[in-house]
Each structure stands twice: as structure tokens, then as C-alpha cells.
N, C-alpha and C positions, 0 to 999 in steps of 0.2 A: 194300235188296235187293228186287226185283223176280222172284218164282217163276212158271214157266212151265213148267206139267205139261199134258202131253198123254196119256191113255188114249184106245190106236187100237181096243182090246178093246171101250167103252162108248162110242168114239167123241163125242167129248168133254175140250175143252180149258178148263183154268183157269188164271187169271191171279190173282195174291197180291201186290200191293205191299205192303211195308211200312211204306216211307219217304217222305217226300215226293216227288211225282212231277208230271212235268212234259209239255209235248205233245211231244219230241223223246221222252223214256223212252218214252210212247206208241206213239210213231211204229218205235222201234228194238223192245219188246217183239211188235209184229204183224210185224215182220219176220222177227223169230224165229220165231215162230209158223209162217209162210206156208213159208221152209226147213226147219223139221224133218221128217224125211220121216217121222213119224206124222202128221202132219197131212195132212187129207185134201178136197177142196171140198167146201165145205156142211157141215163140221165143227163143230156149234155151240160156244159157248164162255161159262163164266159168270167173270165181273170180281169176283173178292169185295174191296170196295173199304174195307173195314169200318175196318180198318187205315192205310189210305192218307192221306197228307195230298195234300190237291189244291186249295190256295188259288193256287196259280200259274198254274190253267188261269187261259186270255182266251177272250175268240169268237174270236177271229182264231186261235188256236192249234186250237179246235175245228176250226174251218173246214180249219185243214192237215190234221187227222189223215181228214176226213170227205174231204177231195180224194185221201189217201194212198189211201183205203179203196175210193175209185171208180177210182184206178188200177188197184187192184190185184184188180176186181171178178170176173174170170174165174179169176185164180188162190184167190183167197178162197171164191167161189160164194154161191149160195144163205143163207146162214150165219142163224142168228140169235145173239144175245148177251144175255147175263142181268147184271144189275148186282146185286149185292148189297149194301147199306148200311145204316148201323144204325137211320135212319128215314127218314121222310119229307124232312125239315129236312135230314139231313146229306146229301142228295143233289139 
């Protein structure tokens, strides 16, 4: 499972994987994101990754989600993003 909470009140979105995830859940999670209508340009958003298995990323899958991300850079906006993980090593 993959959670996708948006407060439009603190303006501010977070993202919870639980499971192992990959650059399409990636790619489908910020899609989400981008249609809910709490979400807003320039909306930051922090990734708590803590939980997440993410031995599947490649570069080349990076590289998709970072092309998705400059598609979609007007409707996105401004934004910044926070990673959270449980050190140094696991990220």
C-alpha cells in the first residue's frame, strides 16, 4: 500500500509507501497527487520512505520519473520534497 495524504489546511502532502515500490508506483503515486483537487502548485510534500523497499529503482527508472516530473513542471510548480529514511545508508 502506497498512502497519499494531502492537508490543503497546512498545505502539505505526504507520501507513505509500505511495500515495495517501484518507478511506475512512482510515477502513478504523483499522478495522484497532481489530480486531487487539495493539492495545489508549489505544494510541498515529504516521502517518508522509512518503510518502503526500493531495491527495484535503476537510473534509467529515475531518469523516467525526473522526465514525468518536468512534464509536468507547471502543473506541479515551484514545489520542494523531503525524503525521510532511517539513515544515511538506507537512502
Amino acid at each position: 500500500m502506497i498512502e497519499l495524504q494531502i492537508d490543503k489546511k497546512m498545505h502539505l502532502g505526504r507520501v507513505t509507501p509500505r511495500v515495495p515500490m517501484n518507478t511506475d508506483d512512482t510515477i502513478q503515486i504523483l499522478k495522484e497527487m497532481l489530480a486531487d483537487p487539495r493539492f495545489s502548485p508549489g505544494m510541498p510534500s515529504i516521502w517518508d520512505l522509512r518503510a518502503a523497499e526500493l531495491s527495484s529503482f535503476t537510473a534509467e527508472g529515475l531518469e523516467r520519473i525526473g522526465e514525468f516530473n518536468r512534464s509536468r513542471a507547471t502543473e506541479r510548480g515551484p514545489a520542494r520534497l523531503a525524503l525521510v529514511a532511517d539513515g544515511d545508508l538506507a537512502f
